[in-house]
C-alpha positions as CSV (number, residue, x, y, z in Angstrom):
1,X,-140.8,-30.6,-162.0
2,X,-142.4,-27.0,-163.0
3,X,-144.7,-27.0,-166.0
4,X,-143.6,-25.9,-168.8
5,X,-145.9,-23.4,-170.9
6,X,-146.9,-26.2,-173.9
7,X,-147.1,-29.0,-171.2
8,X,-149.8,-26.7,-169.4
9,X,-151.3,-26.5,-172.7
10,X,-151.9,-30.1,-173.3
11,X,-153.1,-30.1,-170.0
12,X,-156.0,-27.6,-170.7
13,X,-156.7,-29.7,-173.4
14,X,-156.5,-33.4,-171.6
15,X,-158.9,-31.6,-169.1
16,X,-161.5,-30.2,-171.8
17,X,-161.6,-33.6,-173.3
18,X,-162.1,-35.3,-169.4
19,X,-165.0,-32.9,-169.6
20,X,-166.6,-33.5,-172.9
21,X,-170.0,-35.2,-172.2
22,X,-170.5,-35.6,-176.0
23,X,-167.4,-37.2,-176.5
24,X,-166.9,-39.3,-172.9
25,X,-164.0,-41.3,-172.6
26,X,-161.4,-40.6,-174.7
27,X,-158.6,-42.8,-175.4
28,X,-155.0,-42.0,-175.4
29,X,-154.8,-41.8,-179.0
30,X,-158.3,-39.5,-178.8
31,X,-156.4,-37.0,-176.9
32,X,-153.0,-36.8,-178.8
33,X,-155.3,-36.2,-181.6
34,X,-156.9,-33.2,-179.9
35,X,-153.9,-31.8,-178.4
36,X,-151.7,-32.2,-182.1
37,X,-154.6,-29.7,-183.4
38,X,-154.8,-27.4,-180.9
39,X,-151.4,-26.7,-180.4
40,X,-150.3,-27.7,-184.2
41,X,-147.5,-29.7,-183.3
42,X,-147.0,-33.8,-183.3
43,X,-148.3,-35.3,-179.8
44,X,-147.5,-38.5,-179.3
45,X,-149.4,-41.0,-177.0
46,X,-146.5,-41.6,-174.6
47,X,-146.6,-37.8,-174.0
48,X,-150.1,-37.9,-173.2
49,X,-148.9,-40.7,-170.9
50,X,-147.0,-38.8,-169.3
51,X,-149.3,-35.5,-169.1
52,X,-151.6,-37.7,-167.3
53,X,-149.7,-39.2,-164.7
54,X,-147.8,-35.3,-163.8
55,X,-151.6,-34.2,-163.9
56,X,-152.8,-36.8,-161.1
57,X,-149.7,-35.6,-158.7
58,X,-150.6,-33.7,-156.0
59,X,-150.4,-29.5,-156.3
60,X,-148.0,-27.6,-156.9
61,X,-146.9,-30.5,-159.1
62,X,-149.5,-32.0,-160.6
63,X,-153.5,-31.0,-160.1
64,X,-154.6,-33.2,-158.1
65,X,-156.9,-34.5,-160.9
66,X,-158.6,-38.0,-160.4
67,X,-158.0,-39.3,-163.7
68,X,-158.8,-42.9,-163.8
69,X,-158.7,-45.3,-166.5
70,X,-162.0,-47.5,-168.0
71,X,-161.4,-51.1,-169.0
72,X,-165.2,-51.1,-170.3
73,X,-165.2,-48.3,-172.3
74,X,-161.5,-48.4,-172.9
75,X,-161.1,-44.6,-172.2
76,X,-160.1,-42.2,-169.0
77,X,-162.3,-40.3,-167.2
78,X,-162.6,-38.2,-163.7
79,X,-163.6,-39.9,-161.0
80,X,-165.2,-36.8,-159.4
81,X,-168.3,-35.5,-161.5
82,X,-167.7,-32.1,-162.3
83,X,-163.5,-31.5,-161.5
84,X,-161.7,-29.8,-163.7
85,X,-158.1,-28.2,-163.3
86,X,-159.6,-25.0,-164.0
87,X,-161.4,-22.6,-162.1
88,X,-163.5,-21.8,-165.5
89,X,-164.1,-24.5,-167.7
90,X,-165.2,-23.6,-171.1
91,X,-166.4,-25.6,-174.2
92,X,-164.5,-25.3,-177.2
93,X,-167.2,-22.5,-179.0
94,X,-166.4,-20.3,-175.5
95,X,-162.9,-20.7,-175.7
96,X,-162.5,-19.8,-179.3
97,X,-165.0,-16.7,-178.8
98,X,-162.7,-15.6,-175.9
99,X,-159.5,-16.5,-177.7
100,X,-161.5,-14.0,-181.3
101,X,-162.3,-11.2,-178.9
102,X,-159.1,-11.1,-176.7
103,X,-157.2,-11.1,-180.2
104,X,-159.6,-8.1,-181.3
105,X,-159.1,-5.9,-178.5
106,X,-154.7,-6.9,-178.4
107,X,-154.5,-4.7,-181.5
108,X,-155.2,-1.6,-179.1
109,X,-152.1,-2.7,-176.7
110,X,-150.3,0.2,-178.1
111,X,-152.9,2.6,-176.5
112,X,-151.4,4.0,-173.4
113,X,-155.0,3.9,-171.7
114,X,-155.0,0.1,-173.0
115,X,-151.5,-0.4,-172.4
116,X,-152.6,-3.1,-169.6
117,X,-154.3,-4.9,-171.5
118,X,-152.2,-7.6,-172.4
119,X,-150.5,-8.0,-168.9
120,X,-154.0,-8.2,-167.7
121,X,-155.4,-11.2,-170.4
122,X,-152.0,-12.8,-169.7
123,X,-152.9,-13.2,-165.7
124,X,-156.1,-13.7,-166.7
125,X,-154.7,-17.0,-169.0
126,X,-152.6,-18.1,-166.5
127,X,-155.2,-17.9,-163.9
128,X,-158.0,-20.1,-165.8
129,X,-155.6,-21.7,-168.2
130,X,-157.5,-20.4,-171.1
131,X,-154.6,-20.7,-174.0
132,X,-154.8,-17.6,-175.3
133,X,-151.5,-16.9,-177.2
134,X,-151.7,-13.1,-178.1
135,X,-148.5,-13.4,-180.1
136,X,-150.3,-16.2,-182.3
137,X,-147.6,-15.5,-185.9
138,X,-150.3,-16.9,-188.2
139,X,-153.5,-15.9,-186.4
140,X,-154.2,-13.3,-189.2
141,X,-153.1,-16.0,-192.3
142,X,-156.8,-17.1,-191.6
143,X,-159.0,-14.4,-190.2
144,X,-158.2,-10.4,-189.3
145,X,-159.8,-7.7,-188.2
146,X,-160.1,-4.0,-189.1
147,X,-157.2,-1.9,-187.8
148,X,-156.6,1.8,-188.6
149,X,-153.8,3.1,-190.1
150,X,-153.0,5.7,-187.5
151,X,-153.1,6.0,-184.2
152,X,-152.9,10.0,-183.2
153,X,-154.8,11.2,-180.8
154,X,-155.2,7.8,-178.7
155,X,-152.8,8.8,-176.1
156,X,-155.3,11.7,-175.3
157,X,-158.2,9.0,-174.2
158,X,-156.0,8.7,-170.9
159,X,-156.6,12.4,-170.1
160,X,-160.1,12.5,-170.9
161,X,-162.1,9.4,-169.8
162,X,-161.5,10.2,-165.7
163,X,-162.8,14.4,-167.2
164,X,-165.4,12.6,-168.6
165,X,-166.5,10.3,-165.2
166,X,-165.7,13.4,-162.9
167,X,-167.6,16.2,-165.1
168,X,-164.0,18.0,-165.3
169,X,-163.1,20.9,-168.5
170,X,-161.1,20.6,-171.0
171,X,-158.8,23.0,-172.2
172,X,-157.9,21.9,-176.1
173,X,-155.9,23.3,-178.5
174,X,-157.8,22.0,-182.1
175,X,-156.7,22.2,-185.4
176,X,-159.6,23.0,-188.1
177,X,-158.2,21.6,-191.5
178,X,-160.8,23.4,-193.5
179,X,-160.2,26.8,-192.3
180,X,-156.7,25.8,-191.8
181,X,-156.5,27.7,-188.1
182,X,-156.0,26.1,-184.5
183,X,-158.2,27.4,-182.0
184,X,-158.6,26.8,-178.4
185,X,-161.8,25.2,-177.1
186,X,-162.9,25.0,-173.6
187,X,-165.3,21.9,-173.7
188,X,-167.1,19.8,-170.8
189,X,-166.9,16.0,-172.2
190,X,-169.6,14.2,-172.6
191,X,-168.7,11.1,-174.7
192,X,-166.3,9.5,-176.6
193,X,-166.8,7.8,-179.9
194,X,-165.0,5.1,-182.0
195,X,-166.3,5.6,-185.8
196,X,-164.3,3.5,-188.6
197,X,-160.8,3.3,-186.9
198,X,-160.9,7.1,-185.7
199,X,-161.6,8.5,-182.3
200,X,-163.8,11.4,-181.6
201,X,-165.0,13.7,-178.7
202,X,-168.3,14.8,-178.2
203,X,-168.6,18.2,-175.4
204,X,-170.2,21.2,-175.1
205,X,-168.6,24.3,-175.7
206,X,-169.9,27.5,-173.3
207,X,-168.8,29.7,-175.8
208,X,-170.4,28.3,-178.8
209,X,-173.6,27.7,-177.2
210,X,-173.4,23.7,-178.4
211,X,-172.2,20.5,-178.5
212,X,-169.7,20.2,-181.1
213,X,-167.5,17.2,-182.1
214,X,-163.6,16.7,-182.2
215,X,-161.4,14.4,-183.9
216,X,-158.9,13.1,-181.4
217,X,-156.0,13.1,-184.2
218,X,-156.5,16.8,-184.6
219,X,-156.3,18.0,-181.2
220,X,-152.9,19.5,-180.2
221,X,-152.8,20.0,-176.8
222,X,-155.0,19.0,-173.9
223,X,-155.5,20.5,-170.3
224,X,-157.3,18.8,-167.7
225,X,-159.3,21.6,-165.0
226,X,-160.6,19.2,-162.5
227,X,-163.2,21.5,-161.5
228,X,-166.8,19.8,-161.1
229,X,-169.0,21.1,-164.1
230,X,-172.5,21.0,-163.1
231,X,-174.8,17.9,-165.0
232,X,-176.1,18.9,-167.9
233,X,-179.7,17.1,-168.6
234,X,-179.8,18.4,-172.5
235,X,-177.3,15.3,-173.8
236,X,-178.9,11.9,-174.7
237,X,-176.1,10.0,-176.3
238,X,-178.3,7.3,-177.6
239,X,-180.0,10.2,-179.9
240,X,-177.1,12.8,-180.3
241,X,-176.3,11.1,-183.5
242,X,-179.4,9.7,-183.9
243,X,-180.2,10.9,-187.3
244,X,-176.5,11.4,-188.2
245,X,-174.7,9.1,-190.8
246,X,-171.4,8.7,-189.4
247,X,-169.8,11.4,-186.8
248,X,-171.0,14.4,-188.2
249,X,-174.0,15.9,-186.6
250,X,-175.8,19.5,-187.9
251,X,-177.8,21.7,-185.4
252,X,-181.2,21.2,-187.9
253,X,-184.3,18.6,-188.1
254,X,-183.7,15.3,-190.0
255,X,-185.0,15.1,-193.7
256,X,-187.4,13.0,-195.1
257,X,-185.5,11.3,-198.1
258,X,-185.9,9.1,-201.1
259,X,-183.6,7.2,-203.1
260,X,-184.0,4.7,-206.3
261,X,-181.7,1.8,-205.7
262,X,-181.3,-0.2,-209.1
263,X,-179.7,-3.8,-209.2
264,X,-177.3,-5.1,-208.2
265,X,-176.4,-2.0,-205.3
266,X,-179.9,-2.8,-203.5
267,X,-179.6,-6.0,-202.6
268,X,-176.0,-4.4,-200.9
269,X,-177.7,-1.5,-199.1
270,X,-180.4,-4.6,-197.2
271,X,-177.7,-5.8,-196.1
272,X,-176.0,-2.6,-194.7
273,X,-178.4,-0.1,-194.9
274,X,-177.3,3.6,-195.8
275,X,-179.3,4.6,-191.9
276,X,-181.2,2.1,-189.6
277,X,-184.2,4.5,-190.4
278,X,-183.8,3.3,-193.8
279,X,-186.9,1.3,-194.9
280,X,-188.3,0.1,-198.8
281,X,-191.3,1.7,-199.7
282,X,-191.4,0.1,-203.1
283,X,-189.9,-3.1,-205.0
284,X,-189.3,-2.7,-208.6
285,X,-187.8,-5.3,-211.0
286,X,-184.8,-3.6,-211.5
287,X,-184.6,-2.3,-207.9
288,X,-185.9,-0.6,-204.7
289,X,-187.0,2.8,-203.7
290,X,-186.0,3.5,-199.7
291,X,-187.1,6.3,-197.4
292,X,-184.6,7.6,-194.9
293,X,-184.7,9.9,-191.8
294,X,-181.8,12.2,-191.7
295,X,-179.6,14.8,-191.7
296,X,-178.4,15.5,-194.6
297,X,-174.3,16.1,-193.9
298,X,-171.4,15.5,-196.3
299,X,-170.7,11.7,-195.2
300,X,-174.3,11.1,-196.2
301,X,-173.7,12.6,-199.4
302,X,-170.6,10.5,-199.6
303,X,-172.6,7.4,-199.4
304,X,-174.6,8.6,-202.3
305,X,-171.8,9.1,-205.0
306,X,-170.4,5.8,-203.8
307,X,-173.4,4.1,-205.6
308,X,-172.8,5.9,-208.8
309,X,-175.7,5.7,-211.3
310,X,-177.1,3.0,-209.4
311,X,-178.4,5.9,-207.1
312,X,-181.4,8.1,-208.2
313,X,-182.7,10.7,-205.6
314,X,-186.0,11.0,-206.1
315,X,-187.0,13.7,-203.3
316,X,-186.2,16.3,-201.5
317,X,-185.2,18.5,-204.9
318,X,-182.8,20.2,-202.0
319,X,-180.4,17.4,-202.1
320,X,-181.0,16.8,-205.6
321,X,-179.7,20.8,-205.9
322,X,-176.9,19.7,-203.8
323,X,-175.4,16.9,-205.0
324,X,-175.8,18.7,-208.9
325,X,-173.2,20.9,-207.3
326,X,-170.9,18.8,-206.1
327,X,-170.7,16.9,-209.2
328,X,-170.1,19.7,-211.3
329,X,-167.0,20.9,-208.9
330,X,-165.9,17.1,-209.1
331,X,-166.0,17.6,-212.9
332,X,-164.2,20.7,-212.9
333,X,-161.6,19.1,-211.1
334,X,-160.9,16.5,-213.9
């Protein structure tokens, strides 16, 4: 008889039991037990019964699986140390990290370049009998992950990861929403970048001299020239960025900069720092002082009004200039 999809369920779960040297021999009622939680449904021991024997008939059938019974310790076992019905046995802390991360990554299925995804898990499941269940209805009732609220731009990753692997140009049509113009770019890739949700593209641009960055959801057209560009040395992309805060980089040296941090806003910023050159240079009893490495962009500056008055800049007098500024236009927008 052909297995049905929750029979080989309770079969991955029979066999990960057979396998648990912490837990040897479980009883009938031991692996109801186990296979009622996993799968959240009643499983009764005369199922189990029945799991056992279809899992001891020969292949296609069954699995060939020496399942034998203990009268001493009153329990089943395998009679061959080390069988298991799958290829890739994995405890239950591997199986629940691979069930997390294959959960994480199935919000992207919707990307055409990720499109494949979930075919490709689902062989993947049915291959090692993992039992993964993608379309889980009340996976996010108890945890979920971050998902953006718009997807433009993805379908251009397609196009521009093989420009990026064969050194290819771009031709892009880009829309500038603070000069509110769309210009055309010629730009050889050099990385792609995933910051909060959002998708950019990091290139130089022959005409510009530079590397500059593009948001994904603003570009309007895209051409592929295959047409080898010649390797450019000059791009790091473990340090482009490197004293950026977020995806915005400026074409001048990092900053030396000092904040006061009053309670309770610096015991949040130890636990995610503003920069990961941020260090404490003092401890106060109402707070920190921190020194940071950076450039000093309008994300960074962001991060500073989110703190409010918790937030003192102590040095450069620069920034302090700056951020004056910005809360008087702020005001005069009230």
């Amino acid at each position: 008889m052909p297995k049905t999809k929750s029979a080989v369920s309770r079969h991955v779960i029979i066999d990960t039991c057979l396998n648990n040297t912490l837990r040897p021999y479980p009883s009938l009622e031991d692996l109801a037990k186990a296979c009622s939680e996993k799968i959240r449904e009643g499983i009764s021991t005369s199922t189990i019964e029945k799991d056992i024997r279809q899992m001891k008939l020969d292949r296609p059938l069954g699995y060939s699986a020496p399942i034998e019974y203990s009268k001493i310790n009153k329990g089943y076992f395998y009679a061959e140390q080390g069988f298991s019905i799958s290829e890739l046995t994995l405890t239950d802390d591997e199986w629940n990290g691979i069930r997390y991360a294959a959960n994480l990554l199935h919000q992207y299925a919707h990307v055409s370049i990720f499109k494949d995804f979930k075919d490709a898990i689902e062989k993947i499941n049915t291959r090692f009998n993992l039992l993964l269940d993608l379309e889980e209805e009340d996976f996010d009732q108890y945890i979920q992950f971050e998902t953006g609220n718009s997807t433009t731009g993805y379908d251009w990753i397609a196009a521009i990861l093989p420009a990026l692997k064969n050194r290819w140009i771009l031709k892009i049509s880009y829309e500038n929403i603070y000069k509110k113009e769309v210009k055309g770019y010629s730009v050889y890739p050099k990385l792609l970048k995933e910051h909060r949700n959002r998708w950019y593209l990091i290139g130089w641009v022959g005409d510009r001299e530079d590397y500059l960055t593009f948001a994904l959801d603003r570009i309007q057209h895209l051409e592929v020239i295959q047409k080898t560009q010649k390797h450019r040395f000059d791009f790091d992309p473990g340090k482009f960025l490197q004293y950026s805060v977020g995806i915005m980089e400026k074409d001048e040296k990092p900053q030396k900069v000092v904040l006061s941090i009053q309670e309770p806003y610096h015991k949040l910023l130890q636990l995610e720092p503003l920069h990961h050159s941020q260090k404490i240079i003092q401890q106060t009893a109402n707070g920190i002082k921190i020194e940071l490495l950076v450039q000093i962009n309008p994300e960074f500056c962001n991060r500073i009004l989110s703190l409010g008055p918790c937030c003192k800049i102590v040095s450069p007098a620069s920034l302090k200039k700056q951020m004056k500024h910005l809360l008087m236009e702020m005001l005069g927008n009230c």
